[in-house]
Structure formats: structure tokens, C-alpha cells
N, C-alpha and C positions, 0 to 999 in steps of 0.2 A: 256783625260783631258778636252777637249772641251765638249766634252757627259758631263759629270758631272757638270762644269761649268749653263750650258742652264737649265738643271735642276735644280742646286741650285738658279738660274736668277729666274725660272721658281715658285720657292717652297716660294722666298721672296714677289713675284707680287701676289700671293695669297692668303698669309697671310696678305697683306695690302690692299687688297678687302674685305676679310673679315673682317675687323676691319674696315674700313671705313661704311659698313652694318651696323656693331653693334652700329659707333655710331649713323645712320643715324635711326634706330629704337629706339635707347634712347631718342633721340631726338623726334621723333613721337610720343613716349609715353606718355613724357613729357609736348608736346601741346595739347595732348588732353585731352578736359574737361571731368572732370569725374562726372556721375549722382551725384545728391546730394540723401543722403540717408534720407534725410525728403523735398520731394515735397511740395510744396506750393501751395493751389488754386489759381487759377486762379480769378485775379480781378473781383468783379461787376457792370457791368453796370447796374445802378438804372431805376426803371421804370418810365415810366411819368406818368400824369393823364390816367385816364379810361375816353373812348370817351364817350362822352354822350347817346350814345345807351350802350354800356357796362352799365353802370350806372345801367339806366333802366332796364335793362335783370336783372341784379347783385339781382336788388332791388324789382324785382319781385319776384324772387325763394326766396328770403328772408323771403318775408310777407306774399306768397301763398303754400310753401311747408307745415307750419305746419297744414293745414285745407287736407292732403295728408295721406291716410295710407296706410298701406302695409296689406293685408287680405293672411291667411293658412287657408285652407278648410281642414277638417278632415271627412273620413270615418272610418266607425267600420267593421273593420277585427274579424273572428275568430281562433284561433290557432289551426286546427287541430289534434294535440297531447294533447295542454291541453284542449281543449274544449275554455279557457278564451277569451270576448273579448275582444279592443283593439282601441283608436283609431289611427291611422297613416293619416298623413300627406296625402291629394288627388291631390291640385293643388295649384297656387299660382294667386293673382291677388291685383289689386290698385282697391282704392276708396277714397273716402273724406268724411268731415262732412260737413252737407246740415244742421243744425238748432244747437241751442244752448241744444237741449233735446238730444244729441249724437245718431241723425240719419245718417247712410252712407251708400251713395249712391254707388251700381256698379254695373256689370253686370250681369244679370241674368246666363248666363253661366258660371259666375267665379265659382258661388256656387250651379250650378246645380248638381245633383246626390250626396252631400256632408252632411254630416250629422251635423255637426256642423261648426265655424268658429271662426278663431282667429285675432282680431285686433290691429295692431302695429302701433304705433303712432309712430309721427316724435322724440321724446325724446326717444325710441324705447323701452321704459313700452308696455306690451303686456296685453289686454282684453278679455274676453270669449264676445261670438254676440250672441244674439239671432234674428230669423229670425221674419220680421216686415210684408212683403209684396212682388212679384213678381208680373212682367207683359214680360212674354215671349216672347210677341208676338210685345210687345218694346226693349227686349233683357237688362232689367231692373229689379233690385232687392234691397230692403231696409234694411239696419241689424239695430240694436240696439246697442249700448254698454253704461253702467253705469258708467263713469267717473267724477271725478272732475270737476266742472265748468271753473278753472283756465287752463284745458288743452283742454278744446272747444274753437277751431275758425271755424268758417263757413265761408266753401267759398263764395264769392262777384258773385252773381247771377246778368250773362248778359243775352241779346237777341239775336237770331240769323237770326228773319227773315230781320237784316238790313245787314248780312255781305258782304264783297266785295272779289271776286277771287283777290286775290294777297297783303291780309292786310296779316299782321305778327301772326302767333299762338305762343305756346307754348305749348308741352306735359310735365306735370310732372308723374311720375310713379315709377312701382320698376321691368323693365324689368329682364327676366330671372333670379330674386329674387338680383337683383342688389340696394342698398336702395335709393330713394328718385334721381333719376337721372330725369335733361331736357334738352329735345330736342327742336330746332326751326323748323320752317318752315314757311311757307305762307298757305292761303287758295287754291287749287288749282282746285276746284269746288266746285259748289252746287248742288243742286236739285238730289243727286244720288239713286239712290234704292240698299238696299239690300236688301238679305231674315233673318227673325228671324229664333229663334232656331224652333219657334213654325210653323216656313214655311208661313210664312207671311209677304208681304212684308215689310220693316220699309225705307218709304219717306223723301224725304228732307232732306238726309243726308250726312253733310258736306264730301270733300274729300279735304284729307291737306298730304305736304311731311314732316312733320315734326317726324321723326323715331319714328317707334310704334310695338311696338316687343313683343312677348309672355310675361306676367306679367304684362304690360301695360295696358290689358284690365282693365274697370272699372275707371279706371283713370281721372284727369277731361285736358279737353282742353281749354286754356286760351286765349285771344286774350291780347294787349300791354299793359290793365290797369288791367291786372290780375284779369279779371272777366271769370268768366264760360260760357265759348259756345257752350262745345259739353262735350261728355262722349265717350271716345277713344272705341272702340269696337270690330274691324279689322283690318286685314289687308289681301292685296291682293298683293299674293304671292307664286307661285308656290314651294320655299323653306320650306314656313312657314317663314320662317325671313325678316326682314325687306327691301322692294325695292321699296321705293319711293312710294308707296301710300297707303295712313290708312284710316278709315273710322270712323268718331264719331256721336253719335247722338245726333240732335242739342236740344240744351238746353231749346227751348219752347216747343219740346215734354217732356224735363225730369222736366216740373217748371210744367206742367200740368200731369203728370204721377205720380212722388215722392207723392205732397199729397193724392192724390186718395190710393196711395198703405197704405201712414200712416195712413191712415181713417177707410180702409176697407180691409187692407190686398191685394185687388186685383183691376183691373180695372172690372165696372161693364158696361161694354157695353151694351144699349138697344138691342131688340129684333124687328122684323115686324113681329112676330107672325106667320113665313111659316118657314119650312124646305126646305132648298136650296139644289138641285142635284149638289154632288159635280164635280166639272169643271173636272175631269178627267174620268168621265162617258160619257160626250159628249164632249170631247177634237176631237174627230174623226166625230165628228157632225155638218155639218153646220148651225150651232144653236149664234148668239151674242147676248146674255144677261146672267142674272141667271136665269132658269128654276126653279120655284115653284114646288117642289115636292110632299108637303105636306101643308096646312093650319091647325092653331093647333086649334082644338075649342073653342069659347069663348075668341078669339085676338080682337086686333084690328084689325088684316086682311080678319078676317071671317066677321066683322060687315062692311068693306071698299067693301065685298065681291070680292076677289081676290080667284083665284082658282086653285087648282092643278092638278097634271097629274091625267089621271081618265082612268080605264080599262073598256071595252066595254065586251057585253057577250063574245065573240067571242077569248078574252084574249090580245086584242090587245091594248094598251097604247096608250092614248092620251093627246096632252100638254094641260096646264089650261093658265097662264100668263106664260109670261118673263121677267125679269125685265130689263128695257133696260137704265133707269137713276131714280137716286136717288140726287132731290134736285139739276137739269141739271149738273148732276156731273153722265160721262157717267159709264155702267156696262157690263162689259164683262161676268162679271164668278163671284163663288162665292166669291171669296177674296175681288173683287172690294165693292162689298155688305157691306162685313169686316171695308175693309179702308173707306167707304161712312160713315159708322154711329160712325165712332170714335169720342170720345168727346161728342158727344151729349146724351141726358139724357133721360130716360122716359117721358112718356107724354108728350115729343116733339114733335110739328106735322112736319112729311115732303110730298112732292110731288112726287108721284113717276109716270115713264111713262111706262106701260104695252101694250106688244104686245098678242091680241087674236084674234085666228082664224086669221093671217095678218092684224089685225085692231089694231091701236091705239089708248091708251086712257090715261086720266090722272087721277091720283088717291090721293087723298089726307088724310091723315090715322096719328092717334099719333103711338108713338113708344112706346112699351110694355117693362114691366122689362126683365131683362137677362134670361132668357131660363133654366131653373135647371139643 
């Protein structure tokens, strides 16, 4: 009787734990909040004013974007099956409008090897280009397009030989065919050198961090009143993408470059009348100047009587001048020769200093039209 009792004791104390749980979970179920099945956004904090550099940035891309295009280069494929060809799509790259006659300006490499090209405007209506003028050896090229007068704005043409490392830029472009994007940054040198496509060097050219990425090229470079400083061109970067330093060319080569190309199709650099031994012929030479190879007949180097290398019977070669400065602007090789007579025109006279036989001498001679 007792056995049974503990156990009956036993079988009531358990059944009032468990009921005490049940209601100790009704109760819990009961205090908790249950999700609402239509969430509410979250309130907005309003914005304040735009600082006054915002302003400015805002109000740059506003007024400078639409003088901004977006250039598709097309080459002509043939179809092998059907014979038919084709044009497809080569590269991408930016440019702007430089005059109200719908000339743009951009890289000569955007639309090198390309047979045609297509121009998209900031309203992003698309134009057939025809080709106006290159200068390779500026890494510079002019296209055409025939548009409505109402959708030409020409970029606000600056100067560059006043700029300062650390004023403010701005790139506009259409990186990796992204439309109408910009970037900031500061000036972060001058005076750089690259090389053109044409292997020649291109001086005085600005170096900025302001992000310059494939698509970029041709593009124009602003400083803070949304004028033209440079024409985006490279960048240097073992990826290819962008890390921190671009290269543009500054804008008093492309204000003296652009109409030369819209005049003439190309730059016509004078000539001195000799054939220069190219610098990789005596790179192994303890030779500094440019060595006269030839004098053309009938120059004005022949009449300045300047002379070139000359064979003895015996088959042995011997030097005539060297050119050691042009105009005391010194000459190593022939590219300096190059960069000496840029800009300057026929029947310019310059001074030039020749080394002969170890003797020096000064030489004063015009300059001859461009060489055929």
C-alpha cells in the first residue's frame, strides 16, 4: 500500500509540472512580439546643403560633360564562308568637341588601325566620323562629325605651361565603355616624358592621380574652372588598370597640334636638308650628337655646306658633321633633332653647332620644307 501510495504522490507532482510548463510557454508566446507582416521603411534623415566644393565639382560635370564623347572604332572583317564583309566593333575610347564646325579631338591610338568610327554624344544620338588629321608622334588625332549646331559645345580651352603640382584636375571619360564617368585628383607632376606610338618622345607631360582607365584615352583633362589642360593618354600600370598615375598631354601642345591637323591633315615639320644615322646604329658608338649621314642636294645644308659621312677608296667610312645643338638646345641623337625643330616652320633660320674632324663650328642655315 505504501508502494502504490509514493507512486500515486509521485504521478500527481508530475502532472502539475507539467502544467505549470504549459502555462509558463503560453505565457511566452503570448509576450512575444510577433513581426508585422508589412515592414515599414525606415525614417529619412534629410540632407543638408552641398559644401561648396561639392557645388563646384556638381557644377562642373554639368557644363563640361556635354562637349565629352564616347568614340567605337570599327574595322572590316571578312566572313570566310560567305566571302561578305563586315564592319565589327575594334576598340573604344573618349574625345570632345574642340570648334563649333564639329571637330574631336582624341587619341591617335584610339583609332589607329580602325577603319572607321562612331561618335556618341552626351544625349547618346550616335554619328558616323570621318577622319580630319593625325599627329602620332603627339599621340593626337582629329575626326569630323556633321551635327546640328544646337548639339555643339566646345570645350573652354586652358593653358598648361602655368600649372602647379597639387592644383585640383578632373577627368571626364567613358572608362571600360562606362558612359560619361569623373574622376578627381590633383596635378602630381610636370615636365614628364613619354614615348609616342610613333617612338618618339612626347615632353611636358602632365602627371595627375586622378583615375584613368582603358576607355579613358582621348578624353579631356580639366583643372577647377572646367577648362582644358591636358588629353588623358596613359597610364602606368603594370595591370593595365588603373594605380595611381595617368599621363595627359598638355594642352599647348594640343592648341598648337589640332589646327595644324584641321589645315593640313598632318603636322608638317621642317626639314635641315641631311639624313640623320639613326641613334641605334651608333648606340654602341662613343659618338654625342646626330651624325649626318647624308646631305640632300640642292638644301639648304648643301648651300650652309654641312657634310656627310664619306667612303674613302679603301671602303673605309668617314664622319662629315655632328650635330651637337640646335638653336643651344642640346642634341644627342636623332629624335633630339626631332623634338629641336617641332613647331617651327620652313624658312626659319636656326643656329646649329657642328662637330668636324674635333673642331667646332657654328652654322646658321633656314629650314627646308618636310622631306617627301
Amino acid at each position: 500500500m505504501a508502494s502504490y501510495q509514493s507512486k500515486s504522490t509521485y504521478s500527481v507532482f508530475l502532472s502539475l509540472l507539467l502544467l505549470v510548463l504549459f502555462i509558463v510557454t503560453i505565457n511566452q508566446c503570448e509576450s512575444t512580439e510577433v513581426p508585422s507582416s508589412n515592414p515599414q521603411p525606415r525614417s529619412i534623415v534629410e540632407r543638408g546643403d552641398f559644401s561648396s566644393e561639392e557645388q563646384a565639382t556638381i557644377h562642373l560635370f554639368q557644363s563640361t560633360s556635354p562637349s565629352v564623347v564616347f568614340i567605337t572604332t570599327l574595322a572590316v572583317r571578312r566572313d570566310w564562308f560567305s566571302l561578305n564583309t563586315q564592319e565589327i566593333p575594334k576598340g573604344t575610347g573618349s574625345g570632345f568637341i574642340w570648334d563649333r564646325d564639329g571637330h574631336i579631338v582624341t587619341n591617335f591610338h584610339v583609332i589607329q588601325g580602325s577603319n572607321a568610327a562612331k561618335i556618341t554624344l552626351y544625349d547618346h544620338t550616335t554619328w558616323d566620323a570621318t577622319l580630319v588629321g593625325v599627329a602620332p608622334q603627339e599621340d593626337l588625332a582629329v575626326l569630323k562629325i556633321n551635327i546640328p549646331q544646337d548639339k555643339i559645345q566646345p570645350i573652354p580651352i586652358g593653358r598648361s605651361n602655368d600649372l602647379q603640382v597639387g592644383q585640383k584636375t578632373f577627368a571626364i571619360g567613358n572608362p571600360f565603355g562606362l558612359d560619361q564617368t569623373l574622376t578627381t585628383g590633383v596635378v602630381s607632376a610636370l615636365g614628364r616624358e613619354i614615348e609616342s606610338v610613333a617612338k618618339v618622345p612626347i615632353r611636358n607631360v602632365i602627371q595627375t592621380d586622378a583615375a584613368i582607365n582603358p576607355g579613358n584615352s582621348g578624353g579631356p583633362l580639366l583643372d577647377s574652372s572646367g577648362r582644358l589642360i591636358g588629353v588623358n593618354t596613359a597610364i602606368y600600370s603594370p595591370s593595365g588598370a588603373y594605380a595611381g598615375i595617368g599621363f595627359a598631354i598638355p594642352v599647348d601642345t594640343v592648341n598648337w597640334v589640332v589646327p595644324e591637323l584641321i589645315a593640313k591633315g598632318k603636322i608638317e615639320q621642317p626639314s635641315l636638308g641631311v639624313e640623320i644615322l639613326p641613334s641605334r646604329v651608333i648606340e654602341n658608338v662613343d659618338i654625342e650628337g646626330a651624325v649626318i649621314l647624308r646631305v640632300i642636294p640642292g638644301s639648304s645644308a648643301e648651300r650652309a655646306r654641312l657634310k656627310g659621312m664619306t667612303r674613302d677608296s679603301f671602303g673605309r667610312l668617314h664622319l662629315g658633321d655632328v650635330i651637337v645643338t640646335i638653336e643651344n638646345q642640346t642634341i644627342r641623337n636623332s629624335t633630339d633633332v626631332i623634338l629641336a625643330l617641332k613647331r617651327r616652320k620652313p624658312g626659319e633660320k636656326v643656329t646649329l653647332e657642328v662637330f668636324r674632324n674635333n673642331k667646332k663650328r657654328e652654322v646658321e642655315m633656314k629650314l627646308d620644307p618636310p622631306l617627301s
